[in-house]
C-alpha positions in Angstrom: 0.0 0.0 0.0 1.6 3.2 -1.2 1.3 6.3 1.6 -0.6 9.4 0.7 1.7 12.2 -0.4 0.8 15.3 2.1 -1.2 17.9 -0.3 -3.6 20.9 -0.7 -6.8 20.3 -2.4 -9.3 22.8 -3.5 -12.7 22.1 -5.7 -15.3 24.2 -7.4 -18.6 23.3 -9.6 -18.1 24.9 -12.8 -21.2 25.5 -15.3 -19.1 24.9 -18.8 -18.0 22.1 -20.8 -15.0 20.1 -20.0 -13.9 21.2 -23.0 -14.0 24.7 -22.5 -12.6 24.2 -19.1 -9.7 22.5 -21.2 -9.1 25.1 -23.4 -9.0 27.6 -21.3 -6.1 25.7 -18.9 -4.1 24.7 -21.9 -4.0 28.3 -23.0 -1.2 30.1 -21.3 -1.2 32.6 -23.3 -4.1 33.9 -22.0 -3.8 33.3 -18.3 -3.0 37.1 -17.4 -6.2 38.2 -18.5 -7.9 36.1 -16.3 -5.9 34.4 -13.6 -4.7 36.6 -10.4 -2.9 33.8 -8.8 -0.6 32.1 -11.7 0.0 35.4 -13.7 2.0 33.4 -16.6 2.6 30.4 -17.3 5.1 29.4 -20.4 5.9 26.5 -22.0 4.7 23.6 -23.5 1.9 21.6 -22.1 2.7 18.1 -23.6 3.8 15.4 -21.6 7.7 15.7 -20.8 7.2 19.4 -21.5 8.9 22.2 -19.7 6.8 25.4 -18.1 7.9 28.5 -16.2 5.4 29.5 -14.1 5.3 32.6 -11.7 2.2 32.6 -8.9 1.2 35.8 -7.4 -0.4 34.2 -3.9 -3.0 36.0 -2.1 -0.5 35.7 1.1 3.1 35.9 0.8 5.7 36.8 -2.1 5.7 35.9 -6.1 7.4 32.9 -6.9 8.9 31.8 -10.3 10.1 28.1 -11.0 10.0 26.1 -13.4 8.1 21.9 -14.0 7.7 19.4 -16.1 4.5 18.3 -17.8 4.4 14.6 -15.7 0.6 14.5 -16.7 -1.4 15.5 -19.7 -4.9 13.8 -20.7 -6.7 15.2 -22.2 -10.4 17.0 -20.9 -9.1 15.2 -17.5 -5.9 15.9 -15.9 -2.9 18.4 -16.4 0.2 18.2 -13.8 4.0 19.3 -13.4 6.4 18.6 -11.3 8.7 21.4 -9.8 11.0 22.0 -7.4 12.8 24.8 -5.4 16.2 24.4 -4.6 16.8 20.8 -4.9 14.1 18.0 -5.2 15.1 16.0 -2.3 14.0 19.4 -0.2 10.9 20.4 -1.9 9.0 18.7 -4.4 5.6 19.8 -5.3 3.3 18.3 -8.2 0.5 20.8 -9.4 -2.6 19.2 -10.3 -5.9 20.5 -12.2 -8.2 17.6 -12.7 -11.9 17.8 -14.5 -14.7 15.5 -13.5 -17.7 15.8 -15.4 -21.1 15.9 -13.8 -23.6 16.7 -16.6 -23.7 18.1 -20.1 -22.5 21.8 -19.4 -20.9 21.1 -15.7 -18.2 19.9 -14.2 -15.9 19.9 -10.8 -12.7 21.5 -11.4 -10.2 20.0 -8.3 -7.4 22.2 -8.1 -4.6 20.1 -5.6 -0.9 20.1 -5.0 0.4 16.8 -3.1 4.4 17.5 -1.6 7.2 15.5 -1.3 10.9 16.5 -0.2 12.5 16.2 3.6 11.1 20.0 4.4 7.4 19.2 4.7 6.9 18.0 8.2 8.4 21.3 8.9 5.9 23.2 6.6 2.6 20.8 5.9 0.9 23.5 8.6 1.7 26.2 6.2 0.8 25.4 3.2 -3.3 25.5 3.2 -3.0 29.1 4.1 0.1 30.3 1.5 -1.0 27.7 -1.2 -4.3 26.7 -0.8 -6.1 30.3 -0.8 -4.0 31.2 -4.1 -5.6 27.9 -5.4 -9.6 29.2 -4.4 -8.7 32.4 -5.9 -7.7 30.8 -9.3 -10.7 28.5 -9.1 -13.1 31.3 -8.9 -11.2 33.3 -11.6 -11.5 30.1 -14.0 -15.6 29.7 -13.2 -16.2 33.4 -13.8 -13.9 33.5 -17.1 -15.8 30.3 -18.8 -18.6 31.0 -17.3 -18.9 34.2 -19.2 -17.0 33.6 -22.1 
């Protein structure tokens, strides 16, 4: 039995096509004009792919890093891996999944699960620096398909 990884996990109902909720995370291009909590995002979104991303979170500093695509399917799950300073400290993997409920709806689960020998030191942390940044994003993505 494989232990769960320590992570932050966030959901919203979304009233759009898993489609359109696809699109619109696939296209980096176009996250500044919507998203206040990952302001860009580069790269490319195939699997193996590289991305720099910079997060503005509601509490504490901007951060820039850099992942790897480690998951792309597609309508259902985008992830990359990252890490700051070395892996073996801290390794996070950044999750959007979409689970369809009906036609035109779907939940949107925004998570991060953590690895790296820091965490027991910072696990307490991480809801309030990570996890509002990730409830902020979630409402900017159901108001921007939502509308458009």
């Amino acid at each position: 039995m494989s232990k769960k990884l320590p992570q932050v996990y966030t959901e919203i109902m979304i009233n759009a096509s898993k489609k359109k909720v696809w699109k619109a995370l696939l296209d980096f291009q176009n996250y500044p004009s919507w998203n206040t909590f990952i302001q860009k995002i580069e790269g490319n979104s195939d699997l193996g792919g590289k991305v720099d991303v910079k997060i503005i979170p509601p509490v504490g500093l901007p951060l820039e890093f850099e992942g790897t695509i480690c998951r792309n399917i597609p309508n259902k799950t985008l992830a990359w891996n990252g890490y700051m300073i070395a892996e073996w400290l801290f390794r996070p993997t950044h999750i959007f999944e979409i689970e369809e409920k009906a036609e035109n709806q779907v939940l949107f689960i925004h998570r991060e699960e953590y690895e790296g020998i820091i965490i027991p030191f910072i696990k307490f942390m991480l809801p309030t620096l990570v996890g509002k940044g990730f409830e902020v994003m979630n409402q900017d993505l159901k108001k921007f398909v939502e509308t458009n």
